[in-house]
C-alpha positions as a Markdown table, in Angstrom:
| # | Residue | x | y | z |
|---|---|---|---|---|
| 1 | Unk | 32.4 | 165.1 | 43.5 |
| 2 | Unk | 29.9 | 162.8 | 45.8 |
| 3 | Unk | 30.9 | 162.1 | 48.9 |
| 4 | Unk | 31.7 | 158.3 | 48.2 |
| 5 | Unk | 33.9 | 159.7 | 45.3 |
| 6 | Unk | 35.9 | 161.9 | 47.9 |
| 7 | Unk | 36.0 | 159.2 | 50.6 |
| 8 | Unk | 37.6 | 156.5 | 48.0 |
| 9 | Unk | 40.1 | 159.2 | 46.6 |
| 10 | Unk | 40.9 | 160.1 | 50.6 |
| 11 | Unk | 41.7 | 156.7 | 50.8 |
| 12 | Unk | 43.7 | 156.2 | 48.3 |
| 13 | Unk | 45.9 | 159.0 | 48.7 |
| 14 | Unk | 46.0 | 157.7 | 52.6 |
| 15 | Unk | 47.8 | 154.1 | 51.1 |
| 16 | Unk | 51.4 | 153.6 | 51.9 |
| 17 | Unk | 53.3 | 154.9 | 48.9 |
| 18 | Unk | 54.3 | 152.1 | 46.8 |
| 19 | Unk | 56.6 | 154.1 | 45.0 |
| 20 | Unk | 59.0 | 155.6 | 47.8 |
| 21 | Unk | 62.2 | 154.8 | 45.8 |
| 22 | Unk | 60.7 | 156.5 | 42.8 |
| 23 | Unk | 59.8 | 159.7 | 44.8 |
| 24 | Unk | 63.7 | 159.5 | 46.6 |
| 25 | Unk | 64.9 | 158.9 | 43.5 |
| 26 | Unk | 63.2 | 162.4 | 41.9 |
| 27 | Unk | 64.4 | 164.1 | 45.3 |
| 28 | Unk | 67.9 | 163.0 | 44.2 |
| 29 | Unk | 67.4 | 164.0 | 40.9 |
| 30 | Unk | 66.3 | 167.8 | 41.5 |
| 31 | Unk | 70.2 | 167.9 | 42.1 |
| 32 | Unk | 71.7 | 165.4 | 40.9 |
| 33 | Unk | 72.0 | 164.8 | 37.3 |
| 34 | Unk | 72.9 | 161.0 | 37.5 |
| 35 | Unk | 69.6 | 160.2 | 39.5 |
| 36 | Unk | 68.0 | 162.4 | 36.5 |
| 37 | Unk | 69.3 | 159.7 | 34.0 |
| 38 | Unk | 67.7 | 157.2 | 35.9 |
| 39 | Unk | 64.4 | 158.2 | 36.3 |
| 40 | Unk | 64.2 | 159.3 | 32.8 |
| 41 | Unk | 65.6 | 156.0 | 31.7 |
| 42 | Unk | 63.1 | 154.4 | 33.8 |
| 43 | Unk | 60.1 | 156.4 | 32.4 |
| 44 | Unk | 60.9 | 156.1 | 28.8 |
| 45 | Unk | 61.3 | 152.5 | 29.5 |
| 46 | Unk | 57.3 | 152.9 | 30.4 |
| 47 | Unk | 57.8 | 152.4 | 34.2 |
| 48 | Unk | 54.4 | 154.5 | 35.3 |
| 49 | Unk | 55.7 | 155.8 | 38.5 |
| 50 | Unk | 58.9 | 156.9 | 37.1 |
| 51 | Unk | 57.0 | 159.0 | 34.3 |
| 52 | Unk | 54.9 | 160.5 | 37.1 |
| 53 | Unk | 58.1 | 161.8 | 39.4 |
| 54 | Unk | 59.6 | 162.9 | 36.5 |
| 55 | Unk | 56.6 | 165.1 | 35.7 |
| 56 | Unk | 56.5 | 166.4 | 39.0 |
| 57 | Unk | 60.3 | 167.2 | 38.9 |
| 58 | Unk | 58.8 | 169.4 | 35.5 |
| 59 | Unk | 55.8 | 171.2 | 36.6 |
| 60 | Unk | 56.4 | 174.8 | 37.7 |
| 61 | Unk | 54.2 | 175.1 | 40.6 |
| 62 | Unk | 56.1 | 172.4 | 42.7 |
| 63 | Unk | 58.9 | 174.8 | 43.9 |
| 64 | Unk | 61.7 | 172.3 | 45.1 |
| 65 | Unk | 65.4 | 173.8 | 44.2 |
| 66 | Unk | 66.0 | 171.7 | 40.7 |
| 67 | Unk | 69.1 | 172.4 | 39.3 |
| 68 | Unk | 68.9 | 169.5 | 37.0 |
| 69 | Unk | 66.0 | 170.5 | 34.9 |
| 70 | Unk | 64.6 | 173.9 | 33.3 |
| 71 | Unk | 60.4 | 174.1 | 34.7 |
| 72 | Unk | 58.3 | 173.2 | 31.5 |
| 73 | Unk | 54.7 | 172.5 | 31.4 |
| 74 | Unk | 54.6 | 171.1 | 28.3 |
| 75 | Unk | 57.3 | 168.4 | 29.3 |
| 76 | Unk | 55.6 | 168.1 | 32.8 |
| 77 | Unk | 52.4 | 167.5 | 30.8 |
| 78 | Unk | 54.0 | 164.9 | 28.4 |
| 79 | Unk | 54.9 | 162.9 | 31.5 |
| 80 | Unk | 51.8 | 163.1 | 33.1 |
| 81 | Unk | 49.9 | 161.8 | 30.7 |
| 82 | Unk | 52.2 | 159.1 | 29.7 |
| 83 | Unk | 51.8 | 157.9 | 33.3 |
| 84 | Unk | 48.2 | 158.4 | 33.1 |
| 85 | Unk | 48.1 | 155.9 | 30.3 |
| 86 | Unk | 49.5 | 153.6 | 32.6 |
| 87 | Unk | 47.6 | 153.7 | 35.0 |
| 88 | Unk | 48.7 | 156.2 | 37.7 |
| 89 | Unk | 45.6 | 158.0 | 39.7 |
| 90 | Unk | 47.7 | 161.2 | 40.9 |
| 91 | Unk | 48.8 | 161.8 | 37.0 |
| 92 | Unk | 45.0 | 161.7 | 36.2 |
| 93 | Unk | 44.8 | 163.5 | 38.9 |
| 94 | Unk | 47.5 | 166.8 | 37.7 |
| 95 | Unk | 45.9 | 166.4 | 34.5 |
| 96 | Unk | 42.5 | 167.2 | 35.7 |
| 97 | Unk | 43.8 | 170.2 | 37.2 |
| 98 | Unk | 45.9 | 171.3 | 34.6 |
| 99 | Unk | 42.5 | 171.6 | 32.2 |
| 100 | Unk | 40.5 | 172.6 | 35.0 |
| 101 | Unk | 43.0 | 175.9 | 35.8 |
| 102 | Unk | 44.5 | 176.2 | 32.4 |
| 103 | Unk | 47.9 | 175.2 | 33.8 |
| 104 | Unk | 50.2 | 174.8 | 30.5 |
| 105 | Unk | 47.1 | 173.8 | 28.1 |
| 106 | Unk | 43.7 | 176.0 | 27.6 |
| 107 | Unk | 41.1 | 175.8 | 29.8 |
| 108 | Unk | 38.9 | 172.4 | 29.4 |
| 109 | Unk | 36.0 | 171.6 | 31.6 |
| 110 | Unk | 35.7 | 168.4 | 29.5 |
| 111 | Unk | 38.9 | 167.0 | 29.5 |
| 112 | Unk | 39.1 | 168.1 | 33.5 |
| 113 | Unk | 36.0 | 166.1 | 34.1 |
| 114 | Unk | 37.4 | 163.0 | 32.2 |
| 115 | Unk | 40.7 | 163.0 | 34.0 |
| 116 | Unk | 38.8 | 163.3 | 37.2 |
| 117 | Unk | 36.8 | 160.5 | 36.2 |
| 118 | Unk | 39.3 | 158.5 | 35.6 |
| 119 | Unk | 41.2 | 159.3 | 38.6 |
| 120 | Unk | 38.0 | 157.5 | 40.5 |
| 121 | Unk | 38.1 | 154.6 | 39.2 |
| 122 | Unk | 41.3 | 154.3 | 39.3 |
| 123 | Unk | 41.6 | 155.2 | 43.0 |
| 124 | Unk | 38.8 | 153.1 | 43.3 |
| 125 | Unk | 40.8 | 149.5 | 41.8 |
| 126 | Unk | 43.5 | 150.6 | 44.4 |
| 127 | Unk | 41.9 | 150.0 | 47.3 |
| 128 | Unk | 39.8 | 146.9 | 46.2 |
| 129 | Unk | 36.7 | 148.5 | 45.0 |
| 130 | Unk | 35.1 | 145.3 | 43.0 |
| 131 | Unk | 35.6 | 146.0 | 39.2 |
| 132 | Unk | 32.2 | 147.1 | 38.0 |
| 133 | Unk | 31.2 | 149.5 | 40.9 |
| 134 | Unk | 34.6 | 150.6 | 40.1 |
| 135 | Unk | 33.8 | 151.9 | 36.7 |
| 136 | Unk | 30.3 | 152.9 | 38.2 |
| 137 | Unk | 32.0 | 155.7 | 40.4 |
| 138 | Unk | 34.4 | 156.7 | 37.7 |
| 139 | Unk | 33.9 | 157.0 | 33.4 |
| 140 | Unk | 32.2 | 153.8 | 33.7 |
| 141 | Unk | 34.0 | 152.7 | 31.1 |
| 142 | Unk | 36.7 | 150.5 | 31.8 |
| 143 | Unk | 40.6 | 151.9 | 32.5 |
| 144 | Unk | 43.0 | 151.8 | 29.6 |
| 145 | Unk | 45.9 | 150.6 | 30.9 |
| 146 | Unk | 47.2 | 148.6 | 27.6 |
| 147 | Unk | 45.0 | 149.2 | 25.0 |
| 148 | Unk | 43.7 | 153.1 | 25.1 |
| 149 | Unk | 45.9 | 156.0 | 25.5 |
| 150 | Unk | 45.1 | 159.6 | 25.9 |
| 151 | Unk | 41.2 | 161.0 | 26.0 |
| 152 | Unk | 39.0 | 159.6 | 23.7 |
| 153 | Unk | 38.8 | 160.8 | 20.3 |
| 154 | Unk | 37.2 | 164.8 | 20.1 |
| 155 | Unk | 38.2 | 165.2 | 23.6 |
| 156 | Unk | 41.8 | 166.9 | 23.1 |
């Protein structure tokens, strides 16, 4: 990644979490299965950082005590990447690195590099990066929050 790249992603991550309640929420839910309900009825309603936290409560390699829910990648996967279609950066993010390391899916250098792509420009929008030197430092294409979902076609 270019410096610039690294420096807007550094930044993003630095924000102020916008979705504290969501990440309590998950907390809650690794134990309680009430809180699960919640966050689950929250991401299937299509609220992005729900479906993220709800992944994260999935993926194996994130060793909190659940009690609530059985580790899966492939359901930690399936809520990535529905939060990825709406536009979360860190889902593009664990979906980069799920391809790049094989985590739950074979090995794709391709699909890695797209996530990662998108993860810039997304990270880029977030902390105000004017729209087309957005998609500059990213897929330079522009982000499909509404009207795309998943890789492009031939990518998956």
């Amino acid at each position: 990644m270019p410096l610039r790249a690294l420096a807007l992603v550094a930044a993003f991550l630095a924000l102020p979490a916008f979705a504290q309640d969501w990440e309590a929420l998950r907390n809650q839910a690794e134990q309680d299965s009430q809180a699960l309900a919640q966050l689950q009825r929250a991401a299937r309603n299509g609220h992005a950082e729900a479906a993220f936290f709800l992944g994260t409560l999935y993926a194996p390699p994130i060793c909190k005590q659940e009690r609530t829910v059985s580790k899966s990648w492939d359901q930690a996967l399936h809520w990535y990447r529905i939060a990825s279609d709406l536009g979360v950066a860190k889902a593009d993010f664990d979906l980069g690195l799920a391809y790049e390391k094989g985590l739950g899916v074979s090995k794709n250098p391709v699909l890695a590099r797209y996530y990662y792509r998108r993860l810039m420009t997304q990270a880029a929008r977030e902390v105000g990066v004017p729209a087309g030197r957005a998609e500059a430092l990213g897929t330079g294409e522009a982000y499909p929050r509404d009207s795309v979902t998943g890789p492009p076609p031939g990518l998956e």
